[in-house]
Backbone as CSV, one residue per row, in Angstrom:
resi,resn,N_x,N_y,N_z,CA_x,CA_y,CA_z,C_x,C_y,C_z
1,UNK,222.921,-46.048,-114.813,222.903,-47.474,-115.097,222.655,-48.284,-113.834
2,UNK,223.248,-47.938,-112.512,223.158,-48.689,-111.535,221.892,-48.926,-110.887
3,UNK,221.308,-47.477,-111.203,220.050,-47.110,-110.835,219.023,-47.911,-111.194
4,UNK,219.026,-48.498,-112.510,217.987,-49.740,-113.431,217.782,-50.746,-112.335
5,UNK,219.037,-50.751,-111.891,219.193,-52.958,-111.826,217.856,-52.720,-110.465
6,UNK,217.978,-51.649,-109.071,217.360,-52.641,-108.362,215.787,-51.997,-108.732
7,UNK,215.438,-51.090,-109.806,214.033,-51.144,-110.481,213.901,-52.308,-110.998
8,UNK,214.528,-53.162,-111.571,214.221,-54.232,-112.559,214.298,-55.382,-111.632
9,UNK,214.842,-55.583,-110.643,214.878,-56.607,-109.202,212.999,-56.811,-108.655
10,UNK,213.099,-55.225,-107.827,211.924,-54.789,-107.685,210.609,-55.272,-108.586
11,UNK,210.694,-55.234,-109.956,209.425,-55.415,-110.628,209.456,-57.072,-110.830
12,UNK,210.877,-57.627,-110.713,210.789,-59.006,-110.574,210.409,-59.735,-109.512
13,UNK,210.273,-58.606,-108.364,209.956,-59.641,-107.563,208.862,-59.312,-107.426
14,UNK,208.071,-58.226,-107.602,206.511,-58.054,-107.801,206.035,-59.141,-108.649
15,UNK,206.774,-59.424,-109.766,206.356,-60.260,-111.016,205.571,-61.677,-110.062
16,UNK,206.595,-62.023,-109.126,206.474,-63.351,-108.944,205.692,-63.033,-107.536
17,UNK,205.806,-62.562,-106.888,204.763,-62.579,-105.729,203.181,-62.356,-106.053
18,UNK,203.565,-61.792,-107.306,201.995,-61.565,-108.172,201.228,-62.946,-108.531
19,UNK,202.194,-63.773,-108.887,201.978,-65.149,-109.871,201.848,-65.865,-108.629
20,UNK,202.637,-65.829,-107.312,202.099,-66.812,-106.341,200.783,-66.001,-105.411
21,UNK,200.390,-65.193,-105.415,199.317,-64.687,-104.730,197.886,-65.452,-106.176
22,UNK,198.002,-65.116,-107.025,197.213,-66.199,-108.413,197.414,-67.285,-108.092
23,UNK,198.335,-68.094,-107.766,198.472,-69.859,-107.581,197.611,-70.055,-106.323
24,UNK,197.938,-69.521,-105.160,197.176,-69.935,-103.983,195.530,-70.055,-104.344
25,UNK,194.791,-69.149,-104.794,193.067,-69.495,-104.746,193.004,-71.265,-105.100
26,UNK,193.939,-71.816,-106.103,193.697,-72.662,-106.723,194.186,-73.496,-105.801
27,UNK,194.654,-73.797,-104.954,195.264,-74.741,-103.972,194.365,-74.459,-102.439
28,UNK,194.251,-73.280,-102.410,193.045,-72.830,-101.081,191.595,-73.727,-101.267
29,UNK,191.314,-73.952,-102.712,189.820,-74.789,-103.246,189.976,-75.849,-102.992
30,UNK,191.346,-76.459,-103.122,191.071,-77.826,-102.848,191.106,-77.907,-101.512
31,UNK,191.607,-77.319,-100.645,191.995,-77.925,-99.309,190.375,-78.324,-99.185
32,UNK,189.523,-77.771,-98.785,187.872,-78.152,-98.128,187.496,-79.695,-98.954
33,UNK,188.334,-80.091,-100.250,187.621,-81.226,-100.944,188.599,-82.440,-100.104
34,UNK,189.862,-81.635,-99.985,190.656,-82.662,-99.353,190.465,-83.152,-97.844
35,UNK,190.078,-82.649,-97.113,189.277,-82.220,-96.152,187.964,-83.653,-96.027
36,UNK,187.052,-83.033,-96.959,186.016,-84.181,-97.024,186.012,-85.276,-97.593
37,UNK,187.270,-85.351,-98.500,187.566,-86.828,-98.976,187.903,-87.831,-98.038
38,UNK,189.061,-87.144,-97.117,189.574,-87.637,-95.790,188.708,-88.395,-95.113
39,UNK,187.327,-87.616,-94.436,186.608,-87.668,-93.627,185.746,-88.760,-94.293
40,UNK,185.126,-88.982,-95.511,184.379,-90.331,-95.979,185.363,-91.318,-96.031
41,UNK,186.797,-91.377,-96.725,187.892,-92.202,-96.180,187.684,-92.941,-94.759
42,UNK,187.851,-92.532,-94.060,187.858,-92.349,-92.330,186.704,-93.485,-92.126
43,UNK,185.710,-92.906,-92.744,184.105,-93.319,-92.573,184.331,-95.090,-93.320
44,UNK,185.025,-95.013,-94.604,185.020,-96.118,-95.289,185.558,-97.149,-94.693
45,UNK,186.832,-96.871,-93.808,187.788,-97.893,-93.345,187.143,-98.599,-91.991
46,UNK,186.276,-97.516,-91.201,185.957,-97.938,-89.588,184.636,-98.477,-90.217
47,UNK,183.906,-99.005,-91.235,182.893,-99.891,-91.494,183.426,-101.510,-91.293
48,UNK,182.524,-101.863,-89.863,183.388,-103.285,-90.010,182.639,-104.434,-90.320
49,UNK,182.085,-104.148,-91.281,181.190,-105.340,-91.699,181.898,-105.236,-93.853
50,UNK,183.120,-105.574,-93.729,183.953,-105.830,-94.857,182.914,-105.984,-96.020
51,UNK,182.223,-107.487,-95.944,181.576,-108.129,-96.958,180.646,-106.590,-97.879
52,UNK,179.721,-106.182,-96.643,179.102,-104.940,-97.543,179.861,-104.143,-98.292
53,UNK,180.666,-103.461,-97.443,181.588,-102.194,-98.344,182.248,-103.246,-99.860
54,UNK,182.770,-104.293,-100.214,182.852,-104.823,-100.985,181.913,-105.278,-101.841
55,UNK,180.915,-105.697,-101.313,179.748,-105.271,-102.133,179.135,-104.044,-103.020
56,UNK,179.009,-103.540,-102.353,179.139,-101.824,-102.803,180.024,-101.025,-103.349
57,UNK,181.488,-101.563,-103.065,182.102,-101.003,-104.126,182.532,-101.611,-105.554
58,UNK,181.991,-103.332,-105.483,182.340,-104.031,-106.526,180.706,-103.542,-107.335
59,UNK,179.510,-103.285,-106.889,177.975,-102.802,-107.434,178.806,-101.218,-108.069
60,UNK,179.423,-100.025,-107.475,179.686,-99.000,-108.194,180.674,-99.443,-109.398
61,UNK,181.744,-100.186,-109.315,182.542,-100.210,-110.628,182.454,-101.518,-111.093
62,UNK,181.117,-102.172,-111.284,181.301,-103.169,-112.175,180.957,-102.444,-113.583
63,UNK,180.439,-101.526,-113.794,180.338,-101.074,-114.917,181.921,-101.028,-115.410
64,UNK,182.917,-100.195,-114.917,183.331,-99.369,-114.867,184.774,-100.519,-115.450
65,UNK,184.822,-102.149,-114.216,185.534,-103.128,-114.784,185.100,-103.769,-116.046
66,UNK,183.696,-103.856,-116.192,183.589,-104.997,-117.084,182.586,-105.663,-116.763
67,UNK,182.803,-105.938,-115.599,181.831,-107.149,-114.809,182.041,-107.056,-113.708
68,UNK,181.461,-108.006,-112.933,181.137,-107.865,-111.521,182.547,-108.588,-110.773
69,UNK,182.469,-109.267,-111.367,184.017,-110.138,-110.808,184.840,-109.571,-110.941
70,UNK,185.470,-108.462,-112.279,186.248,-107.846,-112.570,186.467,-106.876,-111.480
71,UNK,185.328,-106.375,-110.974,185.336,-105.187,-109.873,185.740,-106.433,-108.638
72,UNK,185.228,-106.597,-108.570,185.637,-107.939,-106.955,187.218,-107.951,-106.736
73,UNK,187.537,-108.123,-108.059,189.183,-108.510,-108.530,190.124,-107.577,-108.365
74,UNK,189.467,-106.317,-108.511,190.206,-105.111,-108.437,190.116,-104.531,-106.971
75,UNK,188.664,-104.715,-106.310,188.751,-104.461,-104.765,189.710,-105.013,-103.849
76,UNK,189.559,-106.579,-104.212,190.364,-107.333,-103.277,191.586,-107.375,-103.334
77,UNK,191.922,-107.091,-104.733,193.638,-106.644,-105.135,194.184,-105.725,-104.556
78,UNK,193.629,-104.606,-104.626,194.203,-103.195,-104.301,194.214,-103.283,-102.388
79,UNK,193.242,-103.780,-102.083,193.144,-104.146,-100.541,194.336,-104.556,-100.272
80,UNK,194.600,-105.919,-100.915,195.600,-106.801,-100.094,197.364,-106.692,-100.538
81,UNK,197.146,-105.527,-102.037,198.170,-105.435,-102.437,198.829,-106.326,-103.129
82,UNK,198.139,-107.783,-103.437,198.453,-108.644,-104.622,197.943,-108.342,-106.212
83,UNK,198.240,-109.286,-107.180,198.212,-109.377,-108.418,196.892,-109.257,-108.758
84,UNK,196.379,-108.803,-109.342,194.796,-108.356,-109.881,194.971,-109.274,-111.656
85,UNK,193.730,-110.223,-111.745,193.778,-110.873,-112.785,192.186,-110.219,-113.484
86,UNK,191.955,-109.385,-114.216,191.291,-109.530,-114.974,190.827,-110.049,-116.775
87,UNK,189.279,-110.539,-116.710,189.041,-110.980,-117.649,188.149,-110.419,-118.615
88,UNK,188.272,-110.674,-119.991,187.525,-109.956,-120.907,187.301,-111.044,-122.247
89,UNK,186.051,-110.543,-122.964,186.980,-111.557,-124.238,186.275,-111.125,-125.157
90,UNK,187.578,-111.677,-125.990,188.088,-110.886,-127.142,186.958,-110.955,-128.527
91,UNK,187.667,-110.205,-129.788,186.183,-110.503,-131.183,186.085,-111.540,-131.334
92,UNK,187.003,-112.655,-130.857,185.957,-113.651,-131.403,184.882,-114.475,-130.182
93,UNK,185.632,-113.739,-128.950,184.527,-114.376,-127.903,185.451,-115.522,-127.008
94,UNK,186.627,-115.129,-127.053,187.388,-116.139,-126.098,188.246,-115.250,-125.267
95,UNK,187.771,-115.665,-123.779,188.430,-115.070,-122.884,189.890,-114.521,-122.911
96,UNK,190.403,-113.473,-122.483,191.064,-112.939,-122.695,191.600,-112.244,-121.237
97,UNK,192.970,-112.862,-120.445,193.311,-112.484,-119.593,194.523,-110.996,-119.113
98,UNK,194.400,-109.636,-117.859,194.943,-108.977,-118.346,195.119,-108.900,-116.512
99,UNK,196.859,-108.907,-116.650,197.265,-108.994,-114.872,197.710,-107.663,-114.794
100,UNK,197.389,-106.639,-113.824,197.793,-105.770,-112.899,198.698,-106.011,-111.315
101,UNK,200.070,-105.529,-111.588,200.444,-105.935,-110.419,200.509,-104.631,-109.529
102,UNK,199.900,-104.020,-108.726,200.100,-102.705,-107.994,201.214,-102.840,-107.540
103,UNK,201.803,-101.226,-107.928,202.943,-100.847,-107.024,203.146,-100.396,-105.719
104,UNK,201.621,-100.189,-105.294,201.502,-99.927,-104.076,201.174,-100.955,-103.288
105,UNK,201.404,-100.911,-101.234,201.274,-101.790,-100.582,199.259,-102.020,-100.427
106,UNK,199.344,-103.083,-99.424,198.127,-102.940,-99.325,197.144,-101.569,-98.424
107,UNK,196.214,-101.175,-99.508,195.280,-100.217,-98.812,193.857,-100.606,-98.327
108,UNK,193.822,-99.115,-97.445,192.261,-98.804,-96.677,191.167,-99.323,-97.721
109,UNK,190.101,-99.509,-97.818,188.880,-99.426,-98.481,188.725,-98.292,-98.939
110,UNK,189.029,-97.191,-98.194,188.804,-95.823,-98.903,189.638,-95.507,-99.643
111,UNK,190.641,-95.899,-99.897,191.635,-95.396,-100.162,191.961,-96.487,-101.500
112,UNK,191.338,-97.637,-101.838,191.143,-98.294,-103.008,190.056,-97.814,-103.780
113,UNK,188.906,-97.125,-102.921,187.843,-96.419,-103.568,187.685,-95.158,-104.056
114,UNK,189.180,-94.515,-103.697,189.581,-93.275,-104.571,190.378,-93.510,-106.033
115,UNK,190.922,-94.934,-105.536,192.272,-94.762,-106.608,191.125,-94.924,-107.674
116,UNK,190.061,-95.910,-107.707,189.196,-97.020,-108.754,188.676,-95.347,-109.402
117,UNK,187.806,-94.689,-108.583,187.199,-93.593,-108.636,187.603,-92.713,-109.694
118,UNK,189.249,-91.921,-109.505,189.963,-90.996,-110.093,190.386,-91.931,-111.719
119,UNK,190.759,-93.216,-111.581,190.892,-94.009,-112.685,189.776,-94.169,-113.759
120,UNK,188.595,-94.447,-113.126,187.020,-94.010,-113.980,186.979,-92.653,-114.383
121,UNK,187.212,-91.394,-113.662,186.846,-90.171,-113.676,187.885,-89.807,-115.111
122,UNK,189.206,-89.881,-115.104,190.257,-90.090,-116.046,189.865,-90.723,-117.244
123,UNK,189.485,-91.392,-117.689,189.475,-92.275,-118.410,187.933,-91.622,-119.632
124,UNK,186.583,-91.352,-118.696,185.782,-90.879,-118.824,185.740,-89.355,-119.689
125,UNK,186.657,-89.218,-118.556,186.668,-87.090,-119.883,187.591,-87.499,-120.827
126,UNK,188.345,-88.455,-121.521,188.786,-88.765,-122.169,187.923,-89.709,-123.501
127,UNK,186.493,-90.112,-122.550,185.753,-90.417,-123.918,185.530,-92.198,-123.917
128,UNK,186.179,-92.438,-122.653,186.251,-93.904,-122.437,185.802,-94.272,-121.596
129,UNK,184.415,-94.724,-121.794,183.210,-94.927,-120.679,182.966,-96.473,-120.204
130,UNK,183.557,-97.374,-121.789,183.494,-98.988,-121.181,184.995,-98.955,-121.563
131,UNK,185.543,-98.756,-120.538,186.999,-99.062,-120.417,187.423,-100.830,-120.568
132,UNK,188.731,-101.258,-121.439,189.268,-102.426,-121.615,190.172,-102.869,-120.241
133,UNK,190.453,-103.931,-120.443,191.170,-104.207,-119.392,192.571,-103.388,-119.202
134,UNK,193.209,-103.463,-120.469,194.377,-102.746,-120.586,193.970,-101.625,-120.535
135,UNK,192.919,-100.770,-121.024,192.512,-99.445,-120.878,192.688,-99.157,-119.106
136,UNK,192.280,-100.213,-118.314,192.011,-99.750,-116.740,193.772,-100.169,-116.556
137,UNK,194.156,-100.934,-116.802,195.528,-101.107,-116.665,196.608,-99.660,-116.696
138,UNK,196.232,-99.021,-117.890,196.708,-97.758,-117.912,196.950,-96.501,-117.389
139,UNK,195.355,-96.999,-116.651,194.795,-95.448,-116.191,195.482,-95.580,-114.601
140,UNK,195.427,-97.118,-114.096,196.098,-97.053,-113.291,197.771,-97.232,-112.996
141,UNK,198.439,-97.643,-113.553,199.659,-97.980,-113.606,200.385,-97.234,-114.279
142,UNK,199.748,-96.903,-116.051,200.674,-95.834,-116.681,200.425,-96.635,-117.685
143,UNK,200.548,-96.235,-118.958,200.191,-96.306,-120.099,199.908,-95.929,-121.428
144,UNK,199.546,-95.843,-122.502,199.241,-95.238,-123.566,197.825,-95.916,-124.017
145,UNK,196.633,-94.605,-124.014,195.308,-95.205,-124.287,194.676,-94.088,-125.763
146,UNK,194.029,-95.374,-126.176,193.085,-94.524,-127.596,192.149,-94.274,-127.144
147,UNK,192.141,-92.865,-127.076,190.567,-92.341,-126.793,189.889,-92.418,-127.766
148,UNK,188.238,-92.081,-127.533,187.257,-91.994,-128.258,187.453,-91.567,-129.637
149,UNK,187.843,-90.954,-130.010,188.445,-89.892,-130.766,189.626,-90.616,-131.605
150,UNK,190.031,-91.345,-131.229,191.438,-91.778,-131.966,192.576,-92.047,-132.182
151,UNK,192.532,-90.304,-130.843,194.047,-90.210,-130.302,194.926,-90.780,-129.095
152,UNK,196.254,-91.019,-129.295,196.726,-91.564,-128.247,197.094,-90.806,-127.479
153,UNK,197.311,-91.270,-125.879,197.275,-90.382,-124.822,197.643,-91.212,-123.752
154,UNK,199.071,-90.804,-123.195,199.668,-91.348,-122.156,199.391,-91.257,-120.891
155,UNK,199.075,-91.487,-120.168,198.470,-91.636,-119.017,199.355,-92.044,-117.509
156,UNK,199.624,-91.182,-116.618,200.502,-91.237,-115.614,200.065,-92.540,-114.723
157,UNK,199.016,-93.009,-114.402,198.551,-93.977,-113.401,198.420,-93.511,-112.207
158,UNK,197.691,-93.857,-111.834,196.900,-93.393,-110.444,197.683,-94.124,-109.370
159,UNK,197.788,-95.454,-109.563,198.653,-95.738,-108.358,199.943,-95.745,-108.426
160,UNK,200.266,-95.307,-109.460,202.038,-94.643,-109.635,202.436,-93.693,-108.778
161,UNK,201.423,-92.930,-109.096,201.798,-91.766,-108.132,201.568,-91.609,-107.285
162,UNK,200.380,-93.074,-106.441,200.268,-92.558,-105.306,201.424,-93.438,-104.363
163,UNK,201.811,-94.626,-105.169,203.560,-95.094,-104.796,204.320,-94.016,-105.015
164,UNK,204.385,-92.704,-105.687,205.451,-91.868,-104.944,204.839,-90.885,-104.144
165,UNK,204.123,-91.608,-102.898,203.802,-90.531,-102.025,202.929,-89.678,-101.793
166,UNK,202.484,-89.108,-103.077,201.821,-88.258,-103.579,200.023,-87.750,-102.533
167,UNK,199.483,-87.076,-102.608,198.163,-86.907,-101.556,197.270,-86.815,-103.128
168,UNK,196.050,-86.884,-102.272,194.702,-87.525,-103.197,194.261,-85.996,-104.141
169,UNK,194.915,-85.244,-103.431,194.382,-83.957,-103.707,195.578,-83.468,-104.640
170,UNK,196.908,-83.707,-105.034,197.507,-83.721,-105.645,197.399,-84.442,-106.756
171,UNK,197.143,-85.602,-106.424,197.296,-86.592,-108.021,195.885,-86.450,-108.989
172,UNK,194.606,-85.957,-107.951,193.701,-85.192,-109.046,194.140,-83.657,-109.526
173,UNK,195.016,-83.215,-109.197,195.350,-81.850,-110.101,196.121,-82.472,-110.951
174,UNK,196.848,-83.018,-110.895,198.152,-83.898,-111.443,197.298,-84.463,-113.180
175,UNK,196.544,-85.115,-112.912,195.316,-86.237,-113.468,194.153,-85.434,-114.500
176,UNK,194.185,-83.935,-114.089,193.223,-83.127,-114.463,191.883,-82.977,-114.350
177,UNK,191.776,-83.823,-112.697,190.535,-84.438,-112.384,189.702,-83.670,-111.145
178,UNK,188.701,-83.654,-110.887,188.409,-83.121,-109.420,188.122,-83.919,-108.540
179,UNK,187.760,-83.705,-106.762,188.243,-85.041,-106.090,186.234,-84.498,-105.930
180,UNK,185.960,-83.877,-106.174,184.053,-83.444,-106.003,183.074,-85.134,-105.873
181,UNK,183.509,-85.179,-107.508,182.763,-86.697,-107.913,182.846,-87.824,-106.929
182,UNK,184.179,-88.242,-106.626,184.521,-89.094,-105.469,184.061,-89.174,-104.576
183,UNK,184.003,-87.747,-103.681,183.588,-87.297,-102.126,181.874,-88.384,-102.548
184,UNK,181.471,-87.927,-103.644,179.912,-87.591,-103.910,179.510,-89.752,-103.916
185,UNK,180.274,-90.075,-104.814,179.995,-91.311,-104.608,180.675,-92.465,-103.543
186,UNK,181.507,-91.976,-102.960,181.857,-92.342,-101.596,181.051,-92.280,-100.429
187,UNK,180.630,-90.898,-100.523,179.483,-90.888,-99.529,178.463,-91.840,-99.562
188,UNK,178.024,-91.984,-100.407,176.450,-92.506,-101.301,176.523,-94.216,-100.777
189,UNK,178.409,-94.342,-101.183,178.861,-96.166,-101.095,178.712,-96.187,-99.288
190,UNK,179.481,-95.275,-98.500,179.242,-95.341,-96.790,177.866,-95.557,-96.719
191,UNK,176.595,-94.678,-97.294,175.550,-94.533,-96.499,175.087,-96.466,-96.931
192,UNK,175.404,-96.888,-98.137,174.407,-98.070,-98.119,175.026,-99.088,-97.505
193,UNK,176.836,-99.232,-97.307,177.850,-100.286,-96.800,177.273,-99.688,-94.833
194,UNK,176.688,-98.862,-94.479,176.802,-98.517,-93.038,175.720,-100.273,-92.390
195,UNK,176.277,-100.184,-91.517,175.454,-101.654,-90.571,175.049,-101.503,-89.671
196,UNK,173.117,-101.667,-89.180,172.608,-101.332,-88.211,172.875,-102.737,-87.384
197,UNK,173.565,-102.351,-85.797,173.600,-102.965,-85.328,172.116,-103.672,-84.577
198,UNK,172.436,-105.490,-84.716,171.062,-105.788,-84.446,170.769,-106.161,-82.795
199,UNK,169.055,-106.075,-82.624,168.889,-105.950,-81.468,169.366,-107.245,-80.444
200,UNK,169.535,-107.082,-79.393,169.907,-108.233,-78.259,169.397,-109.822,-78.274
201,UNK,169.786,-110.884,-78.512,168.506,-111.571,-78.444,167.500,-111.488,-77.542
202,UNK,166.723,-112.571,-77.523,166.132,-113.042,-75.664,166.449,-113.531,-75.603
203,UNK,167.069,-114.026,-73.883,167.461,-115.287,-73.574,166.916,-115.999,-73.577
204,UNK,167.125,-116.915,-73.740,166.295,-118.444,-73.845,165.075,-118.615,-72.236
205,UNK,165.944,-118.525,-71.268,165.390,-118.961,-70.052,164.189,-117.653,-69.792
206,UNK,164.387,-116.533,-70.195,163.283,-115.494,-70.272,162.060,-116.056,-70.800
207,UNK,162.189,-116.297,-72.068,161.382,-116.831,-73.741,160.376,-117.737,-73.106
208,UNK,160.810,-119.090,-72.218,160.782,-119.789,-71.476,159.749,-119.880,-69.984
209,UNK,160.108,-118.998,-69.670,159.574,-118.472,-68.411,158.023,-118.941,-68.172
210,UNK,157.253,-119.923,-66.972,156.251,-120.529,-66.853,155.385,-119.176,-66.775
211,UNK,154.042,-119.292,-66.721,152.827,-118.271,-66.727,152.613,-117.812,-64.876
212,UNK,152.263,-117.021,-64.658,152.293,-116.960,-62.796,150.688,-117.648,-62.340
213,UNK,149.935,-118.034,-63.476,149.113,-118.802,-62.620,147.855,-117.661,-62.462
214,UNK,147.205,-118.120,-61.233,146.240,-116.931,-60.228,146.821,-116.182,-59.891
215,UNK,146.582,-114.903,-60.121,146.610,-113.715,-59.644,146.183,-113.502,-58.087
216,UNK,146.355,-112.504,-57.165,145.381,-112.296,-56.320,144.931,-111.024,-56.725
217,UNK,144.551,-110.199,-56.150,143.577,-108.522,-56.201,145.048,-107.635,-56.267
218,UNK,146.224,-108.440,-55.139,147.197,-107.077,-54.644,148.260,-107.069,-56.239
219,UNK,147.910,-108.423,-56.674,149.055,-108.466,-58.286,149.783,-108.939,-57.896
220,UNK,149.560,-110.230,-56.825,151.084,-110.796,-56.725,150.561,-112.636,-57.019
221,UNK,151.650,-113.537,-57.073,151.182,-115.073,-57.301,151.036,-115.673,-55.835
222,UNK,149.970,-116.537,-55.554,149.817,-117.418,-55.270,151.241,-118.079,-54.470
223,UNK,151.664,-118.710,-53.838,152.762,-119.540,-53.718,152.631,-120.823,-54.661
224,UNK,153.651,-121.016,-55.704,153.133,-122.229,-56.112,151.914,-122.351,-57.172
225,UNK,151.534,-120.894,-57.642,150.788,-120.875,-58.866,151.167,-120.834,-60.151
226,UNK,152.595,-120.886,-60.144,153.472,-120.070,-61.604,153.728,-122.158,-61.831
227,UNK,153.846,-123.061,-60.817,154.671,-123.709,-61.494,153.011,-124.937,-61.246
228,UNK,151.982,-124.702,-61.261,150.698,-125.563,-60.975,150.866,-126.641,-60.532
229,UNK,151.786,-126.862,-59.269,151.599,-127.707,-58.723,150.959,-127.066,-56.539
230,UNK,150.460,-125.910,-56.389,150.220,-125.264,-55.569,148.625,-126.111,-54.859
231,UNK,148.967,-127.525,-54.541,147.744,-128.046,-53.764,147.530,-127.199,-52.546
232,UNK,146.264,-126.990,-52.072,145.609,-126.689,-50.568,145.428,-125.357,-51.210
233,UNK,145.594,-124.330,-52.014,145.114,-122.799,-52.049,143.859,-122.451,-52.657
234,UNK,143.913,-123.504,-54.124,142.651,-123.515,-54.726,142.705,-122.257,-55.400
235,UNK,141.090,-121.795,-55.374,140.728,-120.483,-56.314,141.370,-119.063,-55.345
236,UNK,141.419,-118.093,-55.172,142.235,-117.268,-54.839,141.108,-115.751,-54.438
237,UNK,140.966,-115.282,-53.598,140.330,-114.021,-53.413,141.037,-112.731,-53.624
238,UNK,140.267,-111.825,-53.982,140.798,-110.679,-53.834,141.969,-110.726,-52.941
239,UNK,141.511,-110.732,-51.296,142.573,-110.314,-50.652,143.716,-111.296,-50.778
240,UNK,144.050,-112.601,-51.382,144.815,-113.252,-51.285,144.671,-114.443,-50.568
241,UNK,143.338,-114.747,-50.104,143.086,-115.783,-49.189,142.444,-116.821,-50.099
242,UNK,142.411,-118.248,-49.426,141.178,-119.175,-50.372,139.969,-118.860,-50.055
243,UNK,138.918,-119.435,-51.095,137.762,-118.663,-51.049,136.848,-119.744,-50.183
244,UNK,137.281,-120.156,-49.043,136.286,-120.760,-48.036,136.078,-122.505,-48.308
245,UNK,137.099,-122.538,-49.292,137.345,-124.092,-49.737,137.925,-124.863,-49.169
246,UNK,137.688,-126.476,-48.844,138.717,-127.155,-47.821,139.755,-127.177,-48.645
247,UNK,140.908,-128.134,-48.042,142.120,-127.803,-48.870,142.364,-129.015,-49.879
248,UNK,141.664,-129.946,-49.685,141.355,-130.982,-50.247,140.175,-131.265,-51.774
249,UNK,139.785,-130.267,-51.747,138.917,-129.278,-52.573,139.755,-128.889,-53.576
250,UNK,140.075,-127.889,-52.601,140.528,-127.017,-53.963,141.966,-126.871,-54.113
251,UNK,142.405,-128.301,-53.575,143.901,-128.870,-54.410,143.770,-129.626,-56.163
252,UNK,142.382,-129.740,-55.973,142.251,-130.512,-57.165,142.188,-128.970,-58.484
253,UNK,141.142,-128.134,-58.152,141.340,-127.000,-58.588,142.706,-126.095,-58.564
254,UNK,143.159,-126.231,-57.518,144.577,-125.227,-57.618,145.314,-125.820,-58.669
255,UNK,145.307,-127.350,-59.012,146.412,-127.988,-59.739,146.290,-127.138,-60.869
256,UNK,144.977,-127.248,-61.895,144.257,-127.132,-63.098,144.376,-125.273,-63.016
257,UNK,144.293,-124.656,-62.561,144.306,-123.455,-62.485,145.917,-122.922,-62.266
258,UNK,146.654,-123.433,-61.842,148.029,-122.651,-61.768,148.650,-123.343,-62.934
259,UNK,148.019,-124.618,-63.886,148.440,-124.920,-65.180,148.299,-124.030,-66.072
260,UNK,147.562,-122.740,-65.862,147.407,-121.750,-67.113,147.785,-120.871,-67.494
261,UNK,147.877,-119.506,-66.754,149.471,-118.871,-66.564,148.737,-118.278,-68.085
């Protein structure tokens, strides 16, 4: 009898070292997504030209809000960590208001462009492609939504969980979601929000700058040819000398000639 127990120990603990050597592949896959989510994150936040990346991310989920404002509403919310007012309206065609208050503080750009992301992605394999206001309300906060189909289906919220802490790579296993899609349109939102810095002006006083006048042969000015007032030099020789003109001569010429430049 004594003999059983530590066979039956033994195969229990095979049992379970078996079942966690199976769990790891599935947690080893995500690390590389978590990895590159990070890294377009990273990319999203050090863009410092705000207006674009808001642009671009209110152009990816205006579908996704409703409208274009709706997405604006939800960017700038989740940013600053205030009240998100969206609008919709209703069968008979009268606006219809629906407030989100996040439980979370204010976030990165990237990091509002995952939550929006995983909330579309959710919502979507569920069959709900023009999501309601309360439908996006759900997906993010927590909720109960009718899918396509009919059925109801409670929904944890995306920024619920990421108010408890939670990593990006967790709350899509959590969510039943992959973080693939995200990386893919995150990237896509960096490459068009990126800002070529523009070139230097000219200075003004460069832009500006009088003409040098006569040349001589060696490539240098005249004294007094750049600004045409160079009386007594006149027309100019090769070597740099006047060309045999009195100076009274060809002051009248030097004037008219160092005017041209």
């Amino acid at each position: 009898m004594n003999r059983s127990k530590p066979r039956a120990v033994t195969l229990h603990a095979l049992a379970g070292a078996l079942a966690l050597g199976l769990a790891q592949p599935a947690f080893a896959a995500d690390a590389p997504e978590t990895a590159a989510l990070s890294t377009q994150i990273a990319q999203m936040d050090a863009t410092t030209a705000a207006p674009a990346v808001v642009s671009r991310m209110s152009t990816d989920f205006s579908g996704f809000a409703g409208s274009t404002a709706n997405a604006e509403a939800l960017v700038t919310g989740l940013r600053s960590g205030s009240t998100i007012t969206l609008t919709a309206l209703d069968p008979a065609g009268k606006p219809v208001t629906t407030t989100i208050a996040p439980p979370t503080a204010n976030m990165g750009y990237g990091n509002v462009y995952t939550s929006l992301a995983l909330a579309k992605q959710q919502l979507a394999a569920l069959g709900i492609v023009n999501p309601t206001p309360q439908q996006i309300e759900a997906a993010l906060l927590g909720g109960t939504v009718v899918t396509a189909g009919g059925q109801s289906t409670t929904l944890t919220g995306v920024l619920q969980l990421r108010s408890q802490g939670m990593g990006w790579g967790q709350i899509a296993q959590t969510l039943g979601t992959r973080l693939g899609p995200v990386i893919s349109g995150m990237r896509s939102a960096n490459a068009q929000a990126s800002v070529t810095t523009p070139a230097p002006a000219v200075p003004a006083a460069a832009s500006a700058a009088p003409g040098r006048g006569i040349v001589t042969g060696a490539g240098t000015s005249p004294a007094g040819a750049g600004t045409g007032n160079a009386y007594g030099r006149g027309i100019v020789s090769g070597s740099g000398a006047a060309s045999g003109a009195s100076g009274s001569r060809a002051g009248g010429q030097g004037k008219a000639f160092g005017k041209g430049g």
